[in-house]
Each structure stands twice: as structure tokens, then as C-alpha cells.
VOGU-3710 file (C-alpha; in Angstrom, 3 decimals, decimal comma):
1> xxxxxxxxxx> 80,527/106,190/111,620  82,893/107,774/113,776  86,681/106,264/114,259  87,724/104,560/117,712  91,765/105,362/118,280  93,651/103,641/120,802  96,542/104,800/123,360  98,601/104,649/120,534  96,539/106,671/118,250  96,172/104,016/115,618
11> xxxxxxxxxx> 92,695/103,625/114,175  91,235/100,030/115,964  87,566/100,237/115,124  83,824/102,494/113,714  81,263/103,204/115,750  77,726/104,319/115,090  76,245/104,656/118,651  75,154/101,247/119,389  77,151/99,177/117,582  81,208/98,808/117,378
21> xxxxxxxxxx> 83,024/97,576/113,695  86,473/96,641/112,894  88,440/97,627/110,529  87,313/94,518/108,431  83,727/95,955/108,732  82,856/93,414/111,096  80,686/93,964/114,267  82,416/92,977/117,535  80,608/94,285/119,965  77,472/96,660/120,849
31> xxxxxxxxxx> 76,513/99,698/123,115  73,521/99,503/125,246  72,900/102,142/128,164  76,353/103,213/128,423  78,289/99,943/128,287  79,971/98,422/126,074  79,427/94,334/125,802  81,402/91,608/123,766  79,781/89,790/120,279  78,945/86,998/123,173
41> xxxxxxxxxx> 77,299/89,515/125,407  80,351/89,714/127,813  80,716/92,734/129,661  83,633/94,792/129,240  83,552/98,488/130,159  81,617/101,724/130,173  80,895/104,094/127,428  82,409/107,488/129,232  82,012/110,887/127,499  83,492/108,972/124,195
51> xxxxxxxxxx> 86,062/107,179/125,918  85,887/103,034/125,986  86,838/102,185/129,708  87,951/98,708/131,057  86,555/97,378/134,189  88,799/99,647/136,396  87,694/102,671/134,307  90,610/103,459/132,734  90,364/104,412/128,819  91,496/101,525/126,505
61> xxxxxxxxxx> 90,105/103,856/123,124  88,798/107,414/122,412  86,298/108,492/119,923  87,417/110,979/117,459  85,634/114,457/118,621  86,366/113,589/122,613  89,030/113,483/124,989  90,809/110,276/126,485  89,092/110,218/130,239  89,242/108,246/132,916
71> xxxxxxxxxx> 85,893/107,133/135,596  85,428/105,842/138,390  85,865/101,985/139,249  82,576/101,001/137,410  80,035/98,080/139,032  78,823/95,046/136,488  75,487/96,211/134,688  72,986/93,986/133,669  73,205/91,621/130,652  73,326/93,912/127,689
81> xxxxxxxxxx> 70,101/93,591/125,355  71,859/92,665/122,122  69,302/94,807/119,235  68,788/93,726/116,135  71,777/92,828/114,164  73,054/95,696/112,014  73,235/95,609/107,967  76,584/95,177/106,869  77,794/99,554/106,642  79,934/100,603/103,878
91> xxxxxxxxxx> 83,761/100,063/104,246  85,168/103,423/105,792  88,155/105,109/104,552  90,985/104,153/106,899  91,042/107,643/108,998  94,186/110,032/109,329  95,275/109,957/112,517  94,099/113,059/114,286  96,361/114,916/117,035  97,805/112,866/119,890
101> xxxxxxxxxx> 95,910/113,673/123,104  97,002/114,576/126,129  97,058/111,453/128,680  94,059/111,081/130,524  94,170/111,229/134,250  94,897/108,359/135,739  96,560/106,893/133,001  96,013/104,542/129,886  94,123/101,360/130,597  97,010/98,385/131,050
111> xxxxxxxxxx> 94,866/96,412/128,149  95,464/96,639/124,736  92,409/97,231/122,721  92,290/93,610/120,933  92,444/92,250/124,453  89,855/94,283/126,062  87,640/93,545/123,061  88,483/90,096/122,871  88,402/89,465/119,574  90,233/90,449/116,515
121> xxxxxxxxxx> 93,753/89,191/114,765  95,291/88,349/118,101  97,371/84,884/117,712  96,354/84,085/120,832  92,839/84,456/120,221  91,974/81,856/117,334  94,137/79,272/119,618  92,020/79,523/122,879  88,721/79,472/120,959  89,755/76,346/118,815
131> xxxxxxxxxx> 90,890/74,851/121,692  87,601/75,423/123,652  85,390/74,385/120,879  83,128/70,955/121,231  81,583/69,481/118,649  78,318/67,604/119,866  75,081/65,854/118,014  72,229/68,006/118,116  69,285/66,933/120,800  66,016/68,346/121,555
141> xxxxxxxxxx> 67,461/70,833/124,608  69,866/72,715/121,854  66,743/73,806/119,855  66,088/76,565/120,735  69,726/78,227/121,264  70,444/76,360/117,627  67,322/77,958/115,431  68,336/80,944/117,465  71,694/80,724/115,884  70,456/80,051/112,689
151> xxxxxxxxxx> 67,787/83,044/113,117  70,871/85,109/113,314  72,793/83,528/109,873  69,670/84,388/107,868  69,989/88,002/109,147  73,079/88,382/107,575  72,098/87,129/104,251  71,816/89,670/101,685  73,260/92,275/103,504  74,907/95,030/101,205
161> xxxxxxxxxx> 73,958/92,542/98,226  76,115/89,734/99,572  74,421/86,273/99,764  75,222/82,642/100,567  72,046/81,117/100,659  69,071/81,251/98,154  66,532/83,070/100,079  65,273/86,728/100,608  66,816/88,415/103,395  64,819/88,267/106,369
171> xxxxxxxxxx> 65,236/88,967/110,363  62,144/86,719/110,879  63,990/83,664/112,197  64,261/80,481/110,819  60,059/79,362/110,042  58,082/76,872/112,066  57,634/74,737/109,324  61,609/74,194/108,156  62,047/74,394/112,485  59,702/71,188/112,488
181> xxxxxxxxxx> 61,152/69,355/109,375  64,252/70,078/111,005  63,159/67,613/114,133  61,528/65,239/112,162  64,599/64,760/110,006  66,271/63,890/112,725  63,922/61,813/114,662  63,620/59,731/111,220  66,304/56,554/110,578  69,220/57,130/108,482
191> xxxxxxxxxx> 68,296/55,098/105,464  64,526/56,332/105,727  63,591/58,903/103,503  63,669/62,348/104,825  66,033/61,667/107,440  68,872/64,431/108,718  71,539/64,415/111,231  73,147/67,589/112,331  76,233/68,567/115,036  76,639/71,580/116,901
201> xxxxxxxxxx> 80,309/73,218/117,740  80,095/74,702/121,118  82,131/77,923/122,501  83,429/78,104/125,665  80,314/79,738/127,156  78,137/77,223/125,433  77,097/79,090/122,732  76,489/78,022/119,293  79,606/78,181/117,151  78,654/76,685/113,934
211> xxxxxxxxxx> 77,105/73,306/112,912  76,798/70,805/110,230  74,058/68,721/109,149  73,503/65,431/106,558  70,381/64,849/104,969  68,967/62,491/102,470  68,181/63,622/99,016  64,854/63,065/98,041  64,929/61,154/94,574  64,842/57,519/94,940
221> xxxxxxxxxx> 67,905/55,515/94,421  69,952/57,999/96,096  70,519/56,254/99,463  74,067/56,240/98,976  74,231/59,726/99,431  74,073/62,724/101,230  73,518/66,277/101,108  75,815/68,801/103,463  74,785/71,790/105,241  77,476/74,048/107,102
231> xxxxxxxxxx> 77,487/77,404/108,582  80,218/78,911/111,241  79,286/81,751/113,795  81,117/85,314/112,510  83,238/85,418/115,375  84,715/82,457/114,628  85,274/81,901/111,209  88,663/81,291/109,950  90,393/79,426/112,820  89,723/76,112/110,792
241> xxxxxxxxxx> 86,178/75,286/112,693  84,657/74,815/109,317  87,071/71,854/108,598  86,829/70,365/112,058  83,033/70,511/111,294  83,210/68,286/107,971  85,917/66,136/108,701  83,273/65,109/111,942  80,377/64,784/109,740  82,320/63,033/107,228
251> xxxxxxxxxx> 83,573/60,656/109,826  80,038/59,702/110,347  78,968/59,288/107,162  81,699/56,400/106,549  80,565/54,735/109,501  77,060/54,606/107,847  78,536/53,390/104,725  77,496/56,766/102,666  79,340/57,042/99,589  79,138/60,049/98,165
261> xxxxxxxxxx> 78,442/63,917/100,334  77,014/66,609/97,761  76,392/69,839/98,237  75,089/73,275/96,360  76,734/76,663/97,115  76,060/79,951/95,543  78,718/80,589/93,078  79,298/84,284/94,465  80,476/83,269/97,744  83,755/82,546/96,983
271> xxxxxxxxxx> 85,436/81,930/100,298  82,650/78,915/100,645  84,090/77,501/97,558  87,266/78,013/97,987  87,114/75,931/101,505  85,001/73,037/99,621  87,934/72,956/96,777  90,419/72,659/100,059  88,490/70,012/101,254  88,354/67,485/98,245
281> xxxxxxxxxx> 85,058/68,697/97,066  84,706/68,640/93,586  82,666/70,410/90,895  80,078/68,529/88,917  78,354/71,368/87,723  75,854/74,414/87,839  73,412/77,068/86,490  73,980/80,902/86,290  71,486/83,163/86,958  69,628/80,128/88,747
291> xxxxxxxxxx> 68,137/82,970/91,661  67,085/86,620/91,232  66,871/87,954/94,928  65,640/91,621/94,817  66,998/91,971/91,493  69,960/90,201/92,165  71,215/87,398/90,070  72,664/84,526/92,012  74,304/81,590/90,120  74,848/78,030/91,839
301> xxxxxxxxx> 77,467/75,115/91,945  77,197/71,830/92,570  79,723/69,876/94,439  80,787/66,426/95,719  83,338/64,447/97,261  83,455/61,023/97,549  83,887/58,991/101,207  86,488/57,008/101,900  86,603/54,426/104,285
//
């Protein structure tokens, strides 16, 4: 991957032609027919001769091998046509910084690069998103947009080896057949065997942030409790969504009078058990080596936490 510097010559981000990576390995944003477009498909410059332009076409960040350059005053494109999401690369080495360029004509770009990428460790950033973010029930017009969203979770399981659900990786979507037990989960009373009720966290554009979902267990006797499911969007993970996400679920639960909210979580995806731990959630157990996933062995840990009124 080749290294992005920025006005300042400071390393910022990789890129490997179509897609852009931060220095956490992250994507953040993608290439398609010579612009450049946000994680949420926002617009924000041109690709020009290796230089990443802002809407006025002056260069916010130059690719290593090029020359800062400005362009002309660009016109919006099209919506970008987001490819397939990319398998996690290998961690580069942090680049030397090479030579400092001569200033393009016309000047630097008046953005930083975290601003003109929106997104990254700004303390701004995590503020404005939080702030923006809804948390709603799920309801038959978010289907589509949420198995989308979910499509999109399973496509980053397994990559590099790294997994946090049981399951081979896969870029097929989420099935018909969990899709439909989905909706019937939730179109079934909470008491009722099989039933689920889920919550979507909305972005400021609408998107699917993350959700959360109860559903029953299925042994008998168990009505007391609950299973959790969770997931958070990667472009907004750790701004606390997570937690806003349980403590609504939770809420609901005690209103139901549910007891007790269990959960399973692959032991090797520590940050997911380190949030539970933060949460109250306690261990009650587990099996090593309970999954082999393309000959990788996957222990699991079960967790609970009991609801309080």
C-alpha cells in the first residue's frame, strides 16, 4: 500500500487504489473513478495525479511517488459505487517521512486531513456523531437497510483470522432463512416462544449505526430470560454507542419484568468482553476450542447480568 502524507508531511493514511486505511488499519473511505468518497458514501474530493483534493481542488494529502497539485474547482460526481469491502491488509510499517515538497500552486487546501476525511481521532468528531445518533425499534421499512448492515458485519468476520461470531466468513449477506426468523421473532409476543425484539441506532444520514436485539432462549422454563445480541457500525465504535445500545435494551427488558440478560461471546474478542465486564456482565462459564473455523480454534464465554428494576 502506498503512504498518504499531509501538508505537514506526517504520514495520515495507506492506500491501495480503491480503497483508503488509517493508520489503525481501518478503511475510511474508497476511490471510485477518480473521487474519493467518505465510509458513508459522502463525497469529498478528486483523486488528481496522486494528490487528494477538497471540493475547491486544492490538495489536502499527496501520495508518496507524486507531487502536491492543485485542479480545477471540481463539479459533484455521482454517488460513488462502494465495492466489496476489503479484507483487513497487514499493519504497515509507520513510513519515514520522505522529502518535503515544494507547495503546490495555488496553495494547501484550508482543511486538515481528519476534517476533510471526516473521520478519525478528532474530539470533535465522536461528539457530533453521539449527539446525532437515534436509537429506534426496528419495523418492517428498516429491513432492508438493517440485513444490509448486518450483510456488511459478517464480511468482516474472519478477516486476517480475527472473529467475533461463530460462523465461516462469508460476503453472502445475512441468509433468507435467519432474514425470515428474524421477522417472525419479532412479529411473535414477548413471552411466546421464539419471540425477539431488536433496536436500531441511527446516524445522522439515517444510516444504520449499530443495533441490539433480545430474544427468548429456547429451553422451557426460561421465560425469565433473555439472550443479547449487539453489533456497532466500524465507524462508530468507541464513542460509547455500544453502552447507549444496552442500557436501552436493558431498559426494556425491566419493563417486561425479564430477570436475567445472557449472552455468549467468543473468548478471542477481547474488546467485546472487556465492554460486557464494564457493563455488569458477569462470567458463568465456557468451553475452549468450542469452534474450528478454517482451522481456527475459537473458544466461547458465557455471560449474564442480572436486571434490576
Amino acid at each position: 500500500m502506498t503512504p498518504v502524507f499531509d501538508a505537514d508531511n506526517r504520514a495520515v493514511a495507506f492506500f491501495d487504489g480503491t480503497w483508503v486505511f488509517d493508520l489503525n488499519n481501518d478503511w475510511i473511505a474508497f476511490h471510485d473513478n477518480g473521487q474519493i468518497f467518505a465510509s458513508d458514501g459522502a463525497w469529498l474530493g478528486p483523486l488528481h495525479h496522486g494528490s487528494f483534493l477538497d471540493r475547491d481542488g486544492q490538495p489536502v494529502a499527496w501520495l508518496v511517488g507524486t507531487k502536491p497539485t492543485s485542479g480545477m474547482k471540481p463539479s459533484a460526481p455521482l454517488n460513488g459505487r462502494r465495492p466489496l469491502l476489503p479484507k483487513r491488509p497487514l499493519r504497515p510499517r509507520t513510513p519515514l517521512p520522505p522529502p518535503r515538497p515544494l507547495p503546490p500552486g495555488g496553495g494547501w487546501s484550508k482543511m486538515s486531513w481528519v476534517h476533510w476525511i471526516r473521520t478519525g481521532a478528532v474530539a470533535e468528531a465522536p461528539l457530533v456523531d453521539r449527539a446525532s445518533l437515534r436509537i429506534e425499534a426496528i419495523a418492517e421499512p428498516d429491513f432492508e437497510a438493517f440485513f444490509r448492515y448486518l450483510g456488511e458485519q459478517l464480511a468482516e468476520n474472519g478477516r486476517d483470522g480475527i472473529y467475533f461470531m461463530p460462523i465461516a466468513p462469508t460476503d453472502a449477506g445475512v441468509p433468507l432463512e435467519r432474514q425470515q426468523g428474524f421477522r417472525d421473532g419479532l412479529a411473535t409476543a414477548v413471552g411466546e416462544p421464539g419471540w425477539r425484539r431488536g433496536w436500531i441506532a441511527r446516524d445522522a444520514r439515517g444510516g444504520v449505526a449499530g443495533h441490539v436485539d433480545l430474544r427468548a432462549h429456547p429451553e422451557p422454563f426460561s421465560g425469565h430470560r433473555c439472550q443479547l445480541g449487539l453489533g456497532v457500525r466500524h465507524d462508530h465504535r468507541r464513542i460509547g454507542l455500544a453502552s447507549r445500545l444496552l442500557a436501552h435494551a436493558t431498559s426494556w427488558a425491566a419493563a417486561q419484568g425479564l430477570k436475567w440478560i445472557d449472552l455468549q461471546v467468543l473468548s478471542a474478542n477481547e474488546p467485546a468482553v472487556a465492554l460486557y465486564r464494564r457493563e455488569g456482565f458477569q462470567m458463568q462459564g465456557g468451553k475452549p476450542d468450542m469452534f474450528v473455523i478454517d482451522g481456527v480454534s475459537l473458544g466461547e464465554i458465557w455471560m449474564a447480568r442480572k436486571i434490576t428494576a
